[in-house]
Every structure is written in C-alpha cells, then in structure tokens.
C-alpha positions as CSV (number, residue, x, y, z in Angstrom):
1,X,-55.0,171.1,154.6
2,X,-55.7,167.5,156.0
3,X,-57.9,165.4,153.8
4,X,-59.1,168.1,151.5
5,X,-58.5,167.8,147.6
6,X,-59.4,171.3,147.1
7,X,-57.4,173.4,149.4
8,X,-53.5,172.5,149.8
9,X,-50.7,175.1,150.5
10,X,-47.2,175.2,150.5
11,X,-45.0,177.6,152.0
12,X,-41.2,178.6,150.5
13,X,-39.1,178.4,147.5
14,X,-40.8,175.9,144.5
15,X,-41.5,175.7,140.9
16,X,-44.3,177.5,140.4
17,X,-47.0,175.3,138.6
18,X,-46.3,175.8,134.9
19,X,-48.2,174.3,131.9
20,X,-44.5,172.4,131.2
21,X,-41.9,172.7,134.0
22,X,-38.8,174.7,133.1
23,X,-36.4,172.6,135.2
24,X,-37.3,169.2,133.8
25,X,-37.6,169.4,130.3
26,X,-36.1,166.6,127.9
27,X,-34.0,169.2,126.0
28,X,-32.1,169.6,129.4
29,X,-30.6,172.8,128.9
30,X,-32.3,174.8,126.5
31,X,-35.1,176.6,128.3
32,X,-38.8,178.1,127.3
33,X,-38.3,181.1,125.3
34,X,-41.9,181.7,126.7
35,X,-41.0,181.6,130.1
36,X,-37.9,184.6,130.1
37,X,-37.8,186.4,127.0
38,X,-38.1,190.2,127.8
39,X,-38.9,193.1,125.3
40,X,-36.3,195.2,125.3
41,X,-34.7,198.4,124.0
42,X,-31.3,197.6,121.4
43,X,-28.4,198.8,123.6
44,X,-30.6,199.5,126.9
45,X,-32.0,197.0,129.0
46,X,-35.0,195.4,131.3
47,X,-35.5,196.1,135.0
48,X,-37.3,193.0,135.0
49,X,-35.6,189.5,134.6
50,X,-38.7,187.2,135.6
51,X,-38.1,184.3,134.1
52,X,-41.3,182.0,134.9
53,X,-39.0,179.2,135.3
54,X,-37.0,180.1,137.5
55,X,-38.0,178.8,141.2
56,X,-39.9,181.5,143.5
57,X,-40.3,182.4,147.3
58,X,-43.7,182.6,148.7
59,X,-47.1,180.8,148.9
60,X,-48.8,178.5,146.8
61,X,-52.6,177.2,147.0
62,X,-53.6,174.6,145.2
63,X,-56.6,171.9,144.6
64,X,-58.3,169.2,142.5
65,X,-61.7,167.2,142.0
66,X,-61.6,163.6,143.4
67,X,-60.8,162.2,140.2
68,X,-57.9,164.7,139.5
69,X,-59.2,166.3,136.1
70,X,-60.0,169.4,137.3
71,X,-56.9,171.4,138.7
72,X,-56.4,175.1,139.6
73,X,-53.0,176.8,141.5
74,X,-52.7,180.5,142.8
75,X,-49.2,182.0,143.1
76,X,-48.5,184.7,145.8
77,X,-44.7,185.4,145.9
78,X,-41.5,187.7,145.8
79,X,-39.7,187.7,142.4
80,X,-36.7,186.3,143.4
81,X,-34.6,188.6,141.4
82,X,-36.0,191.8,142.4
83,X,-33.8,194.1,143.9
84,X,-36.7,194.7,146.2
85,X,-38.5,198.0,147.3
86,X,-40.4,198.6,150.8
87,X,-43.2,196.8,150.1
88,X,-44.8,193.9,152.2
89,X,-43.4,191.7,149.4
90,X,-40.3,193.4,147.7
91,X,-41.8,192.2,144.1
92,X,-45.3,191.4,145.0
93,X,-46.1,189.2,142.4
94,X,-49.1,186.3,141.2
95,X,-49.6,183.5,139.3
96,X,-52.7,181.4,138.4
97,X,-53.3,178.0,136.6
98,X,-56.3,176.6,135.7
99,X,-56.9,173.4,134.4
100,X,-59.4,171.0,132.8
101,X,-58.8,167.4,131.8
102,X,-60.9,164.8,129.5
103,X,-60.4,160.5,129.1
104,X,-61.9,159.1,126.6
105,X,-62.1,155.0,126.8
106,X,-62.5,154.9,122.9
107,X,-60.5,155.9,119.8
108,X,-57.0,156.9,119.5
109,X,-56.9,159.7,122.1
110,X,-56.7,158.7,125.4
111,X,-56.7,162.3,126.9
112,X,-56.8,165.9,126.6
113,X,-56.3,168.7,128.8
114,X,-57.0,172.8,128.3
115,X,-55.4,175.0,130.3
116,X,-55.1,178.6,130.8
117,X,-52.7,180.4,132.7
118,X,-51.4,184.2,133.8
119,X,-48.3,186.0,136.2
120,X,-48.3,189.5,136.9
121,X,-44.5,190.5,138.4
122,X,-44.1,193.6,139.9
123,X,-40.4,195.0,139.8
124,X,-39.4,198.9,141.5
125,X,-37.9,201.0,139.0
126,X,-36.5,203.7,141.6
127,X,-34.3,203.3,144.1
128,X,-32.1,204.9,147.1
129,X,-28.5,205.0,145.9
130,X,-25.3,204.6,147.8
131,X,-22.0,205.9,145.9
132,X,-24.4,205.5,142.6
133,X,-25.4,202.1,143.2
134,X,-28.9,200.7,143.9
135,X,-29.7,200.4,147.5
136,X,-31.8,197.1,147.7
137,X,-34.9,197.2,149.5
138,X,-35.6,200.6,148.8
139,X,-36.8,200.4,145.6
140,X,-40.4,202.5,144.6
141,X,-42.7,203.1,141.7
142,X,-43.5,199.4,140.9
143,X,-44.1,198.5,137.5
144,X,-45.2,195.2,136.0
145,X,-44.0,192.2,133.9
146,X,-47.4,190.7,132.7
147,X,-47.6,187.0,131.1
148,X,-51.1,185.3,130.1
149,X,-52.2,182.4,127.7
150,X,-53.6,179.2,127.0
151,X,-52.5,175.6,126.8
152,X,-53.7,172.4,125.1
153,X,-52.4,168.6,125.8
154,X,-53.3,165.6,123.6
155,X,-52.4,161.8,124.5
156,X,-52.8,159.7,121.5
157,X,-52.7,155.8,122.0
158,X,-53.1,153.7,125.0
159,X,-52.1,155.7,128.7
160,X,-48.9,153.6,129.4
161,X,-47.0,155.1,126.1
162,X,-48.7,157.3,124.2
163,X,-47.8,160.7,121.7
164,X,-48.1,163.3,123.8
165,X,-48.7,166.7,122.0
166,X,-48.0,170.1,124.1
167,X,-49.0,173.5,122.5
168,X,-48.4,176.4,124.9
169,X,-49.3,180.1,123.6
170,X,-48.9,183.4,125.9
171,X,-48.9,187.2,125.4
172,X,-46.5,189.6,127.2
173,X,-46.4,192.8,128.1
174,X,-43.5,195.0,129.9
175,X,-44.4,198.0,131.6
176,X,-42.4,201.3,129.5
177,X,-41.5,202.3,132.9
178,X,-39.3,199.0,132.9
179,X,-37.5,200.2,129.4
180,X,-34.4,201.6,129.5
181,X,-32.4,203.1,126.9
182,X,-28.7,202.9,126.5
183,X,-28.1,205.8,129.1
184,X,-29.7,204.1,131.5
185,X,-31.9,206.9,132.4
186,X,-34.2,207.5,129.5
187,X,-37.4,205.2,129.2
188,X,-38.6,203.6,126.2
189,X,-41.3,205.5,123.8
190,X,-44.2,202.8,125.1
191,X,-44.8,199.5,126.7
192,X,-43.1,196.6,125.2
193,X,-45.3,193.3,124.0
194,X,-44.8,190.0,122.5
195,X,-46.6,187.0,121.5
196,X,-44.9,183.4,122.5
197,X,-44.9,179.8,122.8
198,X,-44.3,176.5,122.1
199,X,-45.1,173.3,120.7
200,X,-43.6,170.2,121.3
201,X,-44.1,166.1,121.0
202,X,-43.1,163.4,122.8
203,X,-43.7,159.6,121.8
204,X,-42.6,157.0,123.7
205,X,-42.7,153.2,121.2
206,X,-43.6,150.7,123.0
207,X,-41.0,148.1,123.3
208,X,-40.3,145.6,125.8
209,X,-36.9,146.0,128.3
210,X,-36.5,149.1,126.2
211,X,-37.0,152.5,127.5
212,X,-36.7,155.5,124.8
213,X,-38.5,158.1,124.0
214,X,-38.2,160.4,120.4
215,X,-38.9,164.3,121.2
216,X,-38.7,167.4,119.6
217,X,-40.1,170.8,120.2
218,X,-40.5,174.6,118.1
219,X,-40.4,177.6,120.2
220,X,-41.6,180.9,118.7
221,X,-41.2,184.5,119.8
222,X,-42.7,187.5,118.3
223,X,-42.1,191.2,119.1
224,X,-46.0,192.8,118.9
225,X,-44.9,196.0,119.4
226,X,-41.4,197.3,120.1
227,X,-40.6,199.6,123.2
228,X,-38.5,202.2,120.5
229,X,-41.3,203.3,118.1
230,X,-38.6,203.6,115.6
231,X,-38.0,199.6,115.8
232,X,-38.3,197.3,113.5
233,X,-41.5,195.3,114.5
C-alpha cells in the first residue's frame, strides 16, 4: 500500500517471514531441523511434508512502526506440497510473526529483538483414487501440521560488527489423522508432538580490507510424545 509502513502485501511464491531464513543460512546446506522435522510412525510415514522453509504460494501482509522496531507478518497460503483437496485453497494454511526490537546507545549490547511466531498447515488425508493412486485435488478430511514458539536476538558490540546471538524454540504438533503406519492404512494411536530449535552465533572481528565472519550453530529436536504409544519417547 503506497506510503504506509503498516500495511504492505505481496502476492505469489516467497519465503515466508521466518525468525532466521531457511534459504540463506551460513551453513549453506544443512537446513533448520525446526523448520521440517515431522513426527512420525517407524516404518509408516507423514501426509504432511511442510517444511517452513521451503518457499509458499499465496498472500503475505506485512508492516512496521516508523522507526522499524516493531514488526508483524500474516501468512495466508497453499502448502506447496499438498496434493490438494477441493477447497478454496488446496492446503489452506497460515503463518504469523510478530516482532519487537530494543537499541540501547550504552553498554555492550547494541540490540535485542523478541519474537514470537506460529503456522498452522492444513494437509487432506482422503482422496479420489484412480488405478489406486491419489487423485490430486480431490483430497478431503483436512488435518493439521501445527508449529508455534518464541525467538530472542542479541547484538553485542558496536552495530557495524557485532556477536549476534539467535535462539529459536518451537513446539509441534501433527494431527494422528496425518500418521500412518507401515500398511499405509492404519493411523497412529495419537497425535504426534515435538519440541525444537536452535541456537546459533555469528561474530564478525573487525578488521580492515578483511571480511570474515566465525559461526556456529546447535540444533535440537525432541519427540514429546510419540504417535505409537508403544514408542520409545
């Protein structure tokens, strides 16, 4: 929207707004565990895939204050790797980011930033078949891939180059519906969750005609409670 800091949109495929984007990280190819791990069932599998990511199709709105340190983003989209059903939206699905940010002109941190964040992806778990195979688009009884936590940022030193600490925490939960067991038909005894995230550190030295940064990050997953009662936790 012209001149308005508090009401942008944007229309098609993008990166939804993440608390640490998944397709420019300094690790290059390892991803989030946070953003796609999936309970799951040994042997069986996960109607849903949503990796968080992964880019989406749809509508984004989005704003800040004047001074850019208070942010929020709402996510209406598709899950791009939904079979689909006959909905509106094949996979209706949402995100929201909210975000509050603090500069400090003394001591050693420069910044800070708290966040919290939440997705909600819808997948069908019954379909028309056609010679036994999935028809897509005409998928039904929508279940959902839920994903919701907090954030925290710290710049320490002066704004140019500082240590920049990340700590990203979120709790999952996969609908049972979404479970299935090795025959493919079966679902699991109950709804899968997990608790996840990530903490990593970035420092750039300052050095002149020298750029170089030193980074390093933990990523942590742990099932909550396992789709098979009979699991180990």
């Amino acid at each position: 929207v012209k001149d308005s800091d508090w009401l942008n949109i944007r229309i098609g495929q993008h990166e939804i707004d993440l608390p640490a984007s998944g397709h420019r990280p300094l690790s290059l190819s390892d991803s989030y565990l946070l953003y796609s791990y999936h309970p799951g069932v040994p042997g069986g599998s996960n109607l849903s895939a949503f990796d968080m990511g992964e880019n989406q199709r749809g509508i984004e709105f989005l704003g800040h204050n004047a001074t850019d340190l208070t942010r929020y983003s709402i996510d209406v989209f598709s899950a791009h790797d939904s079979l689909g059903s006959r909905n509106a939206l094949s996979s209706p699905s949402f995100y929201g980011h909210f975000q509050k940010y603090f500069r400090f002109k003394d001591g050693p941190i420069s910044e800070a930033e708290m966040g919290v964040w939440g997705v909600q992806a819808s997948y069908p778990t019954e379909f028309l078949t056609s010679g036994g195979a999935p028809i897509p688009g005409s998928g039904s009884s929508l279940q959902s891939s839920t994903r919701y936590g907090v954030e925290a940022n710290v710049w320490i030193g002066p704004t140019a180059a500082p240590l920049h600490l990340d700590l990203v925490y979120g709790h999952g939960v996969d609908k049972r519906g979404l479970l299935l067991t090795a025959d493919g038909v079966m679902t699991a005894d109950r709804n899968g969750t997990c608790n996840s995230g990530f903490f990593e550190a970035i420092w750039e030295p300052r050095a002149d005609m020298l750029h170089w940064s030193v980074f390093g990050r933990y990523d942590i997953v742990r099932n909550q409670k396992q789709p098979l009662l009979a699991a180990p936790s």
